[in-house]
Each structure stands twice: as C-alpha cells, then as structure tokens.
TORFIVO-771070 format. One line per field, with one value per residue (C-alpha): residue in three letters; x, y, z; residue number from 1. Coordinates in pm, 1 decimal, always signed. Layout:
N
resn = [ALA ...]
c1 = [X ...]
c2 = [Y ...]
c3 = [Z ...]
resi = [NUM ...]
This chain:
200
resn = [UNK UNK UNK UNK UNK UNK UNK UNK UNK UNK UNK UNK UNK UNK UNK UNK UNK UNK UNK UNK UNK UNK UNK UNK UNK UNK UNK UNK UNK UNK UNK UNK UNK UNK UNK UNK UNK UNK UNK UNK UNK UNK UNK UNK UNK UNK UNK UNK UNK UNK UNK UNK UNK UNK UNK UNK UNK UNK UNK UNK UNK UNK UNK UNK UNK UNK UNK UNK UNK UNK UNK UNK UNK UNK UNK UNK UNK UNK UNK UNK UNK UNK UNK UNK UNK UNK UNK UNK UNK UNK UNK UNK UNK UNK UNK UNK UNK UNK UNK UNK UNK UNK UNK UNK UNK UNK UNK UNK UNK UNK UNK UNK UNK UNK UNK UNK UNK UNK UNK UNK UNK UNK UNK UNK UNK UNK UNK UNK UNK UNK UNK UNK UNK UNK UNK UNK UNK UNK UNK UNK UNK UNK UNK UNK UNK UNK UNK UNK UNK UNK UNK UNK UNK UNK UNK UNK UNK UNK UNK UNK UNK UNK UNK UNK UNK UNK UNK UNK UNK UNK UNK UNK UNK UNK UNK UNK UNK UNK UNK UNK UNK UNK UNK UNK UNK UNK UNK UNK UNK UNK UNK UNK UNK UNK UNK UNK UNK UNK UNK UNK]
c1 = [+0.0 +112.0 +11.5 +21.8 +71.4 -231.5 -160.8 -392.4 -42.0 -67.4 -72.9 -258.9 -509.3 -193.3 +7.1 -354.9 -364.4 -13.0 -37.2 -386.0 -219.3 +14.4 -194.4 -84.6 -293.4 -291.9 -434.8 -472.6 -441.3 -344.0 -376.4 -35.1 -183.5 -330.8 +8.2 +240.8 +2.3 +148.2 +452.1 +590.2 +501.8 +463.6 +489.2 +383.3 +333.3 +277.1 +278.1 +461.9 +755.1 +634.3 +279.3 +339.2 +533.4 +282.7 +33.7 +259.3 +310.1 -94.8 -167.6 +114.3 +297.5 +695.3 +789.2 +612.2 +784.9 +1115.7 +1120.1 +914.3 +1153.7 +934.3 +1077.7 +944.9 +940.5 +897.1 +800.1 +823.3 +811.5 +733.6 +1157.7 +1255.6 +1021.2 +1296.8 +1571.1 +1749.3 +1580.5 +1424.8 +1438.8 +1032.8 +952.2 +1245.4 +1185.8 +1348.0 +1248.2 +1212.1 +1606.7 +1623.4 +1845.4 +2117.7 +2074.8 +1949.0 +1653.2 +1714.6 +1562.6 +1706.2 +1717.6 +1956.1 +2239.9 +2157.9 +2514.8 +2489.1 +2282.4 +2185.5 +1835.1 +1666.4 +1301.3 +1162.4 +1020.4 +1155.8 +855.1 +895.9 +1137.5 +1516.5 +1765.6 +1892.3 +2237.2 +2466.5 +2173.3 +2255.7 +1952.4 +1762.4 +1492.9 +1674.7 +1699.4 +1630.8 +1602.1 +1876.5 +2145.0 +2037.9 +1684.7 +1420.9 +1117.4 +919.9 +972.7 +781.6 +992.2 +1103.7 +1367.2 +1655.0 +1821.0 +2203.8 +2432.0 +2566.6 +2614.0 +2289.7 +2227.9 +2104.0 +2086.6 +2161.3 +1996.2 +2111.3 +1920.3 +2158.5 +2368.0 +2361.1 +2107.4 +2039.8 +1691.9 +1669.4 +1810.5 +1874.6 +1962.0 +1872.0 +1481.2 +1421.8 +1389.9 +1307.6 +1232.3 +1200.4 +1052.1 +729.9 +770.9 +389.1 +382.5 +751.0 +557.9 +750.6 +1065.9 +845.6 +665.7 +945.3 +1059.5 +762.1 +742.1 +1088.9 +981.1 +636.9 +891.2 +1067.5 +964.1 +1111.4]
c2 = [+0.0 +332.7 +651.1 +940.4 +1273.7 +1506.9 +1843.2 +2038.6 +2130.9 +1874.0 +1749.1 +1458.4 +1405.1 +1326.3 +1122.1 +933.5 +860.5 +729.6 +470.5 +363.6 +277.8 +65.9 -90.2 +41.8 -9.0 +348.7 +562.3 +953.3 +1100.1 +1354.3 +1080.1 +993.2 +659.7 +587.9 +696.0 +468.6 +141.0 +164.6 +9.5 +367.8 +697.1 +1020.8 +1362.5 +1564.4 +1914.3 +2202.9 +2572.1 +2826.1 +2676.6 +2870.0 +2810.3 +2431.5 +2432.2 +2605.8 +2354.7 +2048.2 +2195.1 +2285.8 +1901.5 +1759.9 +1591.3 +1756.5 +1504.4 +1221.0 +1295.4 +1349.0 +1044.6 +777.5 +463.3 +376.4 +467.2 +839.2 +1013.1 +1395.6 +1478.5 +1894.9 +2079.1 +1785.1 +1714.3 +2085.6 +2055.0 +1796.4 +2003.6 +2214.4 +2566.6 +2726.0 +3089.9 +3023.6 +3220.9 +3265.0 +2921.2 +2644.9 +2301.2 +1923.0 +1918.3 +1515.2 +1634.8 +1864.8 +2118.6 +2419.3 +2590.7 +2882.4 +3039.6 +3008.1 +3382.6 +3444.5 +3111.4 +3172.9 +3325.6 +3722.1 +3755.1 +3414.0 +3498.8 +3180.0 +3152.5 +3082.8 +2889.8 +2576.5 +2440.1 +2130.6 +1812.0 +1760.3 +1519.8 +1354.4 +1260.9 +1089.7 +853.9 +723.2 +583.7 +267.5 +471.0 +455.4 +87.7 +54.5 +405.3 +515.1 +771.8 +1082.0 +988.2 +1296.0 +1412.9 +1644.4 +1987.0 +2289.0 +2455.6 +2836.9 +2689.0 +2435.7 +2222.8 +2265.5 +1993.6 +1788.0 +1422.0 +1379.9 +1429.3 +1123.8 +1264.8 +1614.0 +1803.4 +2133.3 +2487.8 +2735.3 +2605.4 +2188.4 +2131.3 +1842.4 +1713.2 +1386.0 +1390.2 +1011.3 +955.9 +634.7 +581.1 +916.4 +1007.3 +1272.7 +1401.1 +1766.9 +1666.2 +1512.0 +1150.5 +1066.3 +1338.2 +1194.7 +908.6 +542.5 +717.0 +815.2 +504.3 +301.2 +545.5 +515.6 +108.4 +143.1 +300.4 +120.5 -196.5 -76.8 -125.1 -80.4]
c3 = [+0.0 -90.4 +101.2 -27.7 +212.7 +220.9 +288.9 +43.5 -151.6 -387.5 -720.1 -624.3 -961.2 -1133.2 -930.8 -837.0 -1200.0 -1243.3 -944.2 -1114.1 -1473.7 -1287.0 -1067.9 -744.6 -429.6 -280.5 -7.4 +27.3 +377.4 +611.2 +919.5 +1047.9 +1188.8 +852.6 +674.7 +904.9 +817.3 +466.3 +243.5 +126.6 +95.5 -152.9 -70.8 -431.2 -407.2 -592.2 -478.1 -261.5 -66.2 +309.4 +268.9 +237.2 +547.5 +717.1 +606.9 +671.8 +1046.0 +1067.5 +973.4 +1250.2 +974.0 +997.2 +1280.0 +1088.4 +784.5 +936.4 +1170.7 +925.5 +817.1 +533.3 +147.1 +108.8 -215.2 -273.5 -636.2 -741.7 -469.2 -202.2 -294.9 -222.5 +146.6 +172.6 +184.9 +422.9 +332.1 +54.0 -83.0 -194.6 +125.3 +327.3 +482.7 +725.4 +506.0 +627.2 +620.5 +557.4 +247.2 +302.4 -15.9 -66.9 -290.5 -440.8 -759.6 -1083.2 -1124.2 -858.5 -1003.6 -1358.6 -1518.9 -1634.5 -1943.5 -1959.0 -2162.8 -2023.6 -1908.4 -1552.7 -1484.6 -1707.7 -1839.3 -2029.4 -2133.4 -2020.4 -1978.9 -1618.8 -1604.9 -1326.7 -1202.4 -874.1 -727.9 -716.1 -876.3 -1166.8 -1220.3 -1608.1 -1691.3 -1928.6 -1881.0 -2078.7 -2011.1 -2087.5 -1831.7 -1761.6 -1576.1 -1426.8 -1168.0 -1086.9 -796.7 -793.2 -522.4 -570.6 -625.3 -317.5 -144.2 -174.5 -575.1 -743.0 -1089.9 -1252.6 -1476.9 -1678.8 -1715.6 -1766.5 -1471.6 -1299.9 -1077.3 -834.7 -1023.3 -787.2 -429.4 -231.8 +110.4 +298.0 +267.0 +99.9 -195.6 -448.1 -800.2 -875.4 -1257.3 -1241.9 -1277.3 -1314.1 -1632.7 -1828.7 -2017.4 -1996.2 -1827.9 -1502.6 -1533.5 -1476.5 -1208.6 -1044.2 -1098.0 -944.4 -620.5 -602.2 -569.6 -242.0 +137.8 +440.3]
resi = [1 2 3 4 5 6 7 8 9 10 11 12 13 14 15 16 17 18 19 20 21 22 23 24 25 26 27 28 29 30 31 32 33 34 35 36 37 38 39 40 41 42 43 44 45 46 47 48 49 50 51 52 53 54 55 56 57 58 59 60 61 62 63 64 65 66 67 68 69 70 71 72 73 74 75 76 77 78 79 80 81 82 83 84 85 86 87 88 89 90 91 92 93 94 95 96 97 98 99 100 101 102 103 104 105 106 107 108 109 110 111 112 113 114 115 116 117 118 119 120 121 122 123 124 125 126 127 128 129 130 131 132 133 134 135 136 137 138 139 140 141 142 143 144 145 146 147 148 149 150 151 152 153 154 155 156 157 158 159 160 161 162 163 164 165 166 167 168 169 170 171 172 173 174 175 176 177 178 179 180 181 182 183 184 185 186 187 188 189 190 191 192 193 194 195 196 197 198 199 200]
C-alpha cells in the first residue's frame, strides 16, 4: 500500500492517476496513523515553498515525515520541502536532504536569456539511485519549476538549465524528483514502478 501525504499542496489528480495505470494499491491522507500502516510513501506538491510548510506543520505531519523509516518520495516541490531551506519564502524546510533551494534567477550566469520557470522536457544525467533501475542515462522528463536544489552528497541525478542542478536527491529511505515523474511518459513510469517496488 502506498500513502500518499495530504496536505492540500498537492498534485494529487496526477500522481492518483499514475499509481492507477500501474496498478498500485494506494491511499490519500493527512492521518499519520493511517500513513504509518502503509509500504511507502509520496509527498507531491505544488505551490509556494512557506505556505506548504505552514500547512505540513498545521496538519502535525513535519515530525512524521522526518522520523518515518518507510521509502518516502517527494516529487516537485514535495523534494525541495525535503531540503534544508528554501528561498520560496524565506523558509526552514524538512532538512532530511542537506541542499538548498534557491531560484534560478539568482544562479543563472549574467545575461543568460533563459526563461523561468523551465517548463517542459530535459535530460537527467549521473543517475545514482535505485529509482533509476532501467532508466537510461540521458533519459528525458518532464519539468515545471522556478527553484533548484544545488548539487551535493545527496544528488542522485543532474539536470542542466543554464547552470547543474540536483533534479533527484537520495539519502537512505528518501527520496526525491524535482521533474514530475507521473507526467515523463515510460521514463516516469518506470521510475515510479521502481519506487512502487521498495519497502522498508
């Protein structure tokens, strides 16, 4: 059983979807007693970087999430909640990865001329995860993002937008993906096949 985290930040139609076309017994929910009865967990998210904190401390969920042995994966902005702090609102994150957010205006090079957010396709390079078991180097999927986890111990694959950027992050039972694995056609299919297959 998967759970996925409820906390009204979500991309949840999409990722619902994704677990349906492969079969994947799932469950939504805010409930932390409902959340630890399953296999693994998701944390998607879309939105503004301090109101999702807000909203995961509102629903008692930051100790769950920090504390839970169960394979966790973040996808968009449920990875950067994973990370040490985010510019998105000035704000303290999860800190289970040790990277930092920070918007690609303020990395980009001088005169760079490139849109933000990315929207659309782009290659992931270095893979260094389990979730990557079958996916080829070079692989393309699918981005919309205005902020970017730096590079560190805890990339799993990079990705480059005018600078290298950490689009997975892996340590221990978490995980995350800063493209949107359920929207990258048979590359985030596998991915997502990939974690479906892990438990703690």
């Amino acid at each position: 059983m998967t759970g996925i985290i409820d906390y009204e930040a979500g991309n949840i139609r999409s990722v619902e979807n994704a677990l349906k076309r492969l079969g994947a017994d799932y469950v939504l929910s805010r409930d932390t007693a409902v959340l630890s009865a399953c296999d693994r967990l998701l944390l998607p998210g879309v939105g503004e970087a301090g109101w999702a904190m807000a909203k995961l401390r509102e629903n008692n969920l930051v100790d769950f999430i920090r504390n839970t042995d169960k394979p966790l994966l973040g996808i968009c902005l449920g990875m950067q909640l994973l990370c040490s702090r985010s510019e998105e609102g000035d704000v303290e994150c999860l800190g289970i990865f040790r990277n930092k957010v920070r918007h690609f205006s303020h990395v980009f090079p001088a005169g760079i001329g490139l849109k933000v957010p990315q929207i659309g396709w782009n290659d992931i390079t270095s893979l260094k995860s389990g979730l990557f078991d079958g996916v080829k180097e070079g692989s393309y999927v699918y981005f919309v993002h205005s902020y970017c986890a730096d590079i560190g111990e805890d990339t799993a694959s990079v990705t480059e937008y005018g600078i290298p950027f950490s689009s997975s992050l892996c340590r221990g039972n978490f995980m995350g993906c800063q493209f949107h694995p359920e929207k990258s056609g048979d590359t985030g299919e596998r991915i997502i096949g990939n974690f479906l297959g892990l438990t703690d």
